[in-house]
N, C-alpha and C positions, 0 to 999 in steps of 0.2 A: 391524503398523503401529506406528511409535515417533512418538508425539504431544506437545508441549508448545507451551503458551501463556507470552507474553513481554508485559510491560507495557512501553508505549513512550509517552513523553512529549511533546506535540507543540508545547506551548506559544501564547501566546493571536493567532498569527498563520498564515495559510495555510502548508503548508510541505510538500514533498516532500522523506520522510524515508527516507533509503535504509536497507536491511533486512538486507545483504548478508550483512554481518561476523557481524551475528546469525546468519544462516541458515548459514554456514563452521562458524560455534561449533556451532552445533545436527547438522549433518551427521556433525560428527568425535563428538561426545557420542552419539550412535545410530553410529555406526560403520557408516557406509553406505556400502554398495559401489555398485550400479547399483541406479537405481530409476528414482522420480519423487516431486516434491517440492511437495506441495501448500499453497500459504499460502493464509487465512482472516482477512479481519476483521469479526468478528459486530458490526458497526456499520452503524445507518442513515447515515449520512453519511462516510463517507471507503471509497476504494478503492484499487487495487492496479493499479503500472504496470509495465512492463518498460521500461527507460529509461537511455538514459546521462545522467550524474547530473556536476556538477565545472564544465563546461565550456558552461553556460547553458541550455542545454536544461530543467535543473528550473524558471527562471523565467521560461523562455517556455509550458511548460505553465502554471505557473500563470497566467500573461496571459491566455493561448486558454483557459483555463475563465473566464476572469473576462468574457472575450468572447462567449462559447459560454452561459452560464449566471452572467448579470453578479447581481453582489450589490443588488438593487433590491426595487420594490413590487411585482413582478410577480405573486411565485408566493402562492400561495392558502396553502400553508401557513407560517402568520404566527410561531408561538411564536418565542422565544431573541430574539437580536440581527435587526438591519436587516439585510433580507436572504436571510435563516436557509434559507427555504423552498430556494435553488437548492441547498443542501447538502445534500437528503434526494433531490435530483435527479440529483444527479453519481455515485452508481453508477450509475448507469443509461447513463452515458459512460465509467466508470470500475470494472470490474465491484470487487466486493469477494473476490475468488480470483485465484488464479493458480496456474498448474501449472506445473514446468518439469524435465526429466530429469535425473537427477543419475549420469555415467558415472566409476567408480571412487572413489566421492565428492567429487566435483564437480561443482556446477552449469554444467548445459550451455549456459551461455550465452558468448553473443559478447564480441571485446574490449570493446567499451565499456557492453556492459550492466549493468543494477543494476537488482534487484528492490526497489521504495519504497511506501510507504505513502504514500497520499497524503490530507490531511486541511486542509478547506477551513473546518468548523467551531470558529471560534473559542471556542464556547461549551462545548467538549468539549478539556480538553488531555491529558485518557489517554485512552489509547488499546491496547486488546487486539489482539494476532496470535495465530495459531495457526500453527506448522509442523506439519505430518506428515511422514512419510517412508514409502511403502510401498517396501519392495525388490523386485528384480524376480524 
C-alpha cells in the first residue's frame, strides 16, 4: 500500500473543498496502475462526498446540511462556536472515507464527479487527508 497524508486548508467558512487534483498528483507519485483508492479524514467534524463540484451542487449541499443539521441550540454538545454541536454530527451523514477504483491510474469516477472534503467547522480551518492506494 502507498500511503500519504496532505494538509488542506479550509478557512473560517463552511466549504466543500474538492480533492481531486490532489488525489491525480498522489496517483501518478505511487504510480498506480489498477487498484482502489481509499481517502480518510481522522477528523470529528468534517466528511467525505462524492459530488459534482462547479456547477452549484457544492452550495446546495451545503444549504441541505444547514437544513438537515441547522447551526442552532439544539445539540447537547456545546464547546467552539454557536452551533458547533451539529458538526461532530455530520459524519454521521457524511461519512469521513471514501473508496473509489482506480483503472490504469485513474479514478473511476463519472463525468462530473469530484471526490471533496467537506468541512462545516468553522473553528477548525486545517484540515488532514489521508490517500492510500492499494493495487490490485
Amino acid at each position: 500500500m502507498f500511503s500519504t497524508e496532505i494538509e488542506v486548508r479550509t478557512g473560517a467558512e463552511p466549504v466543500v473543498y474538492d480533492l481531486t487534483r490532489e488525489i491525480e498528483k498522489f496517483l501518478a507519485s505511487a504510480g498506480a496502475g489498477d487498484g482502489l483508492l481509499h481517502v480518510w479524514v481522522p477528523h470529528a467534524t468534517a466528511g467525505l462526498v462524492v459530488i459534482e463540484t462547479g456547477a452549484g451542487s457544492d452550495d446546495d449541499l451545503l444549504r441541505a446540511i444547514d437544513d438537515v443539521l441547522p447551526r442552532d441550540d439544539r445539540w447537547h454538545h456545546r464547546h467552539g462556536s454557536h452551533g458547533h454541536g451539529r458538526d461532530h454530527v455530520l459524519p454521521a451523514f457524511l461519512p469521513p472515507y471514501a473508496s473509489v477504483p482506480v483503472f490504469d491510474g485513474a479514478l473511476a469516477t463519472g463525468t462530473w464527479q469530484s471526490v471533496c472534503l467537506v468541512d462545516t467547522n468553522v473553528d477548525n480551518p486545517v484540515r488532514h487527508v489521508r490517500f492510500s492506494f492499494l493495487a490490485a
